[in-house]
N, C-alpha and C positions, 0 to 999 in steps of 0.2 A: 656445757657449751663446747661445742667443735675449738680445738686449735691448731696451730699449724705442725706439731707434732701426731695429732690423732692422724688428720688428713693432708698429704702431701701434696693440694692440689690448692691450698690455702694459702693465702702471702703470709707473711709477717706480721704486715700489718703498719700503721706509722711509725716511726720512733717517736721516740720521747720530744726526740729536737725538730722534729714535722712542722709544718708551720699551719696545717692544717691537725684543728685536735679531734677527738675521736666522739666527743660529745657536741663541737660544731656543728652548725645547721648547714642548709644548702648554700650557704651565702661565700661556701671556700672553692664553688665549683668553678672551672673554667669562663664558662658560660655566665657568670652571675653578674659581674657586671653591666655586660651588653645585654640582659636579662629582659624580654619582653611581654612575658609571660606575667597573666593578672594575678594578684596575689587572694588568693581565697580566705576566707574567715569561714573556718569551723563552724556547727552546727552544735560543738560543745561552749560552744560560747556563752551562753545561755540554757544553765540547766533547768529551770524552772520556767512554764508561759508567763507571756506580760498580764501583770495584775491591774495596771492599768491605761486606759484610750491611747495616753502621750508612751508608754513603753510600748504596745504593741505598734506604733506608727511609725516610731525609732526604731524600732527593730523590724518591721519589715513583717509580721504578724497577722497575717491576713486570717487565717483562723480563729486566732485569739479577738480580732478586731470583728470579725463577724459574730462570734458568740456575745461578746459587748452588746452589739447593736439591737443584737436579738434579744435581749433580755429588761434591754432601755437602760440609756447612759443621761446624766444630769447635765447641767451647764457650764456646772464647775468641772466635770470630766473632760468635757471636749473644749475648754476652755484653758486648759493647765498651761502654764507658761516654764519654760525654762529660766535660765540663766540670763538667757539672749532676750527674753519675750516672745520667744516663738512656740506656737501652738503646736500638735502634733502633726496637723497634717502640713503646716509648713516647713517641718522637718521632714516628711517625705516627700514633699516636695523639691527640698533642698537634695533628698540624694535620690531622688527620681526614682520610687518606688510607686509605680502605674496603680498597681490593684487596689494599694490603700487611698490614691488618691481618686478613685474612682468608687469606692466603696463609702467613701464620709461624705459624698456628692449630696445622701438621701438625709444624711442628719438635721434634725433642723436646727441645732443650736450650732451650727459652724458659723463662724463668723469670716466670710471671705476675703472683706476687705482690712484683717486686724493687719494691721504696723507692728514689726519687733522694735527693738530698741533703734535700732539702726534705720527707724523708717522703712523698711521694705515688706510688702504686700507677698502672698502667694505667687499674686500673676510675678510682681515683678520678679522674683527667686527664679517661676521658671524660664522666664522670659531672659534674662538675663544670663541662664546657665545653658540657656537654648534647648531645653524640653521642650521639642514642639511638642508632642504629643500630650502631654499634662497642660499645656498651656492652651490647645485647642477644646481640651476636655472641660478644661474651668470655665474658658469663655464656653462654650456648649451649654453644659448641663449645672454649674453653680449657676443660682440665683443670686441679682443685687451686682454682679461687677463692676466695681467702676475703675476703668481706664484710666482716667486723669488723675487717680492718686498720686501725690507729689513724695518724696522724701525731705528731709530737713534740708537739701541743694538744690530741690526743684524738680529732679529728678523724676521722670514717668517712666513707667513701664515700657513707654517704646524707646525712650533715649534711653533708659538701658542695655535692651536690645539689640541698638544703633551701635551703641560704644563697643559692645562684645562682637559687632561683628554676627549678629546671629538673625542671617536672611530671611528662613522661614518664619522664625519668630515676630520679626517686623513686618514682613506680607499677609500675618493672620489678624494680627495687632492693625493694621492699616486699615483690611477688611471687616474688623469689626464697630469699625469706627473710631478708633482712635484720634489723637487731633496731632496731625501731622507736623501742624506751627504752632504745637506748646514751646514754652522756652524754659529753662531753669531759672534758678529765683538767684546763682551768680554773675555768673557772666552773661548772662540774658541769651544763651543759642538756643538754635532749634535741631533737629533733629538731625538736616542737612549740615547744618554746620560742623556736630560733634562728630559725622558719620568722616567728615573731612579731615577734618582736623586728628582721628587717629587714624586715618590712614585704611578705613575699612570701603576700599574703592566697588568690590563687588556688590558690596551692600547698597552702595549708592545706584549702582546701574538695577539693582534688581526697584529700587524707588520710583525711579525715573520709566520704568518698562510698568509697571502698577499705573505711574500716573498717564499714560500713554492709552492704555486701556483699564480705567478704572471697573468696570462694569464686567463681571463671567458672562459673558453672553452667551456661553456652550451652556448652561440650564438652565436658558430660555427653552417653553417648551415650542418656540416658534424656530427656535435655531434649527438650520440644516446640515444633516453633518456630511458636508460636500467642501472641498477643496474649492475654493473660484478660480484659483488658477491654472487646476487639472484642464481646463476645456482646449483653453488658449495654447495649454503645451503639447497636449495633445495633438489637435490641428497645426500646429507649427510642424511637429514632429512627423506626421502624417502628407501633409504636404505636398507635392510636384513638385521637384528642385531641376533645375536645367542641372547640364554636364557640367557648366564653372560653378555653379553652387555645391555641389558634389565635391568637386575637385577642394575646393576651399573649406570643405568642411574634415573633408578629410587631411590636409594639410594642418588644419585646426589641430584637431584631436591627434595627430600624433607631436607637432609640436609644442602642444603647453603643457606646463607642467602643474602637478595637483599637489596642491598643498594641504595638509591638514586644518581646516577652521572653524569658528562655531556657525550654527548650524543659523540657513537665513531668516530673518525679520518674516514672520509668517509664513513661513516653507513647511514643507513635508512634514518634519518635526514637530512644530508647534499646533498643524490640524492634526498629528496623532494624537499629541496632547488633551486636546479640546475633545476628541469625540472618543475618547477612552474614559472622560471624564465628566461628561457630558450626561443630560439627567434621563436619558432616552439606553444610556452604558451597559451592557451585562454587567460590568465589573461593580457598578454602582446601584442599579435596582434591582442584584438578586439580595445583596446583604444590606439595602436600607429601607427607609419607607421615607419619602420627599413630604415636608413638609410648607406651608406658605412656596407656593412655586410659582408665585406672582411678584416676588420682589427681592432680586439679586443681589448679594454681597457687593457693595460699592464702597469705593473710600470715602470717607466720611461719613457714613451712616451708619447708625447706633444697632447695633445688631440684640437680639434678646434669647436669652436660654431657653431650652428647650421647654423646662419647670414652670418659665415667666408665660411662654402663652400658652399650655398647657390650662394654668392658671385663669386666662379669662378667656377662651376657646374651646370649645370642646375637639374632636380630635376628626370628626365628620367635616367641622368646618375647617382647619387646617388642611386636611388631607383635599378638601375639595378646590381650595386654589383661591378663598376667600375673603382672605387675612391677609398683608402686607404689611411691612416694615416704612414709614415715613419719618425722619426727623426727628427719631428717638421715642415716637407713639407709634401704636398698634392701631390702625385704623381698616376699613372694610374697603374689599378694591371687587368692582368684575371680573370676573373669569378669562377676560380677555384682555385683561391690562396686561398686555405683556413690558411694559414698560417696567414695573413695578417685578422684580422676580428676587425669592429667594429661595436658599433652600437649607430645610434643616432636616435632621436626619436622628432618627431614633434608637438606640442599639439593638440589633437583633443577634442575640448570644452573642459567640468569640469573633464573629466576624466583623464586629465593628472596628476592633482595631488591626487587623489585619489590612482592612479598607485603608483606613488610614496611612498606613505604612506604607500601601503602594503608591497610594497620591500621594505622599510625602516623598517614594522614589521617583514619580514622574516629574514635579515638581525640581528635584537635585538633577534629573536626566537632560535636563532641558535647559540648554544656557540663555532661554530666554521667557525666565519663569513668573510670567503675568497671569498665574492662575492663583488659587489659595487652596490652604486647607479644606475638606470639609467636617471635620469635626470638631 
């Protein structure tokens, strides 16, 4: 080893009385304090693959968890409880690991709705930690969800949600049906009240703007994706102004001032919104295939998995606009009930979630976000 005798271009090096030691980590740097950089876990972590379902779901194992699957896993596999009572896949749930919980979707021994010790559900873990994305995927494609699982405080997966402050969470949870005047089994609130009471004010307006327009009307296949108040501004704009309309319009626009604001109540913004996401979208029917398009995501209506009408539908009859969503039953509608619209969406390879992530950024883009998820 070089020292500073060999090479005179070498320090010293610390002393003895350094307050930084020589076998110290990065934690003596300048910078470490104010350190904003994510801390990595090694790949030596784990020298050997998970031997079994709950190790490869804790660790993040999607390999090891495919060769599982492939070869058939028991009940007592996919059923292993920890410490806590929590299965594997509600531990990837807990650290929001996508691929595993998208891969145990096909198992049949999952059980969706188990309770840890603490009372808490998949949905609610990610509902609560504001996974949308895993939280769109369960309601999707697990079979059997239920909503209104309670904790030992009464607690549902949407007052979870409420409490954390976690908007998209509660606008998919609303749209799936959720029951927006559960209360807890304490203090007897509802969803609005706890949403108040901590102080999560956004959350509340994104409630209030759902319940304003409960129904996506943008995929309806009757919607048009026209602005109605392009015409009128238009024509205004367009116009014959006499010389004092002129004059005052021009006295206008140099003397007001613009302020920065959110963006208006059904303006520009909110019809890009609509027909970027709308079921007519490039963005949306190159990477999906629309399912039930006769009965629209609405608050209070029991929405069903993909699995669930796959199960008593064939996929002709879906795909052709036949099938509708009523009041927690699957029942048969005309083709032209546009009253009645949903849409459900199938994964077609990596672009499913990709999908998702844009509507989930139109959704945060838009400060008046009365659309949903669709996955």
């Amino acid at each position: 080893m070089a020292t500073a005798n060999d090479d005179p271009h070498l320090g010293a090096g610390p002393s003895e009385d350094s307050e930084i030691l020589l076998d110290s980590s990065d934690s003596g740097s300048i910078l470490s304090d104010d350190s904003v950089l994510p801390e990595y876990e090694t790949d030596s972590k784990y020298k050997e693959p998970a031997k079994t379902l709950y190790e490869a779901c804790s660790r993040n194992e999607s390999t090891s968890l495919s060769r599982m699957l492939e070869r058939g896993v028991t009940q007592d596999e996919v059923m292993e409880l920890d410490i806590n009572g929590k299965t594997g896949l509600m531990v990837a749930v807990a650290k929001g690991f996508i691929d595993i919980v998208t891969m145990l979707h096909s198992c049949p021994y999952v059980h969706i709705n188990h309770q840890d010790n603490d009372g808490n559900t998949a949905l609610m873990i990610a509902a609560q930690a504001g996974f949308i994305t895993i939280l769109n995927y369960i309601l999707n494609y697990y079979t059997g969800v239920d909503t209104e699982i309670r904790d030992p405080r009464g607690f549902t997966a949407l007052i979870k949600a409420g409490l954390q402050g976690r908007e998209d969470c509660v606008s998919a949870l609303l749209m799936h049906g959720a029951d927006m005047y559960a209360m807890d089994l304490v203090q007897g609130r509802g969803l609005k009240d706890w949403v108040l009471r901590t102080g999560r004010f956004e959350t509340l307006n994104r409630i209030r703007r759902l319940q304003a327009h409960p129904v996506a009307e943008q995929f309806c296949e009757s919607y048009k994706p026209e602005w109605p108040e392009l015409r009128q501004l238009v024509e205004k704009a367009t116009a014959p102004k006499t010389a004092s309309q002129k004059l005052r319009q021009r006295l206008k626009e140099s003397l007001t001032f613009k302020f920065p604001h959110d963006p208006q109540d059904n303006g520009v913004m909110d019809h890009m919104v609509r027909i970027t996401t709308s079921i007519h979208s490039p963005l949306i029917i190159t990477g999906s295939r629309p399912l039930c398009p006769t009965s629209p995501p609405e608050i209070g209506k029991r929405r069903f998995a993909v699995s669930e009408l796959l199960e008593k539908h064939s996929r002709k009859e879906l795909e052709e606009s036949t099938v509708s969503h009523t009041n927690g039953s699957i029942t048969s509608s005309s083709p032209t009930a546009m009253s009645m619209f949903s849409r459900r969406l199938l994964p077609r390879s990596s672009t499913r979630l990709v999908i998702d992530r844009l509507i989930s950024s139109n959704l945060l883009f838009c400060s008046r976000p009365v659309f949903f998820n669709l996955f």
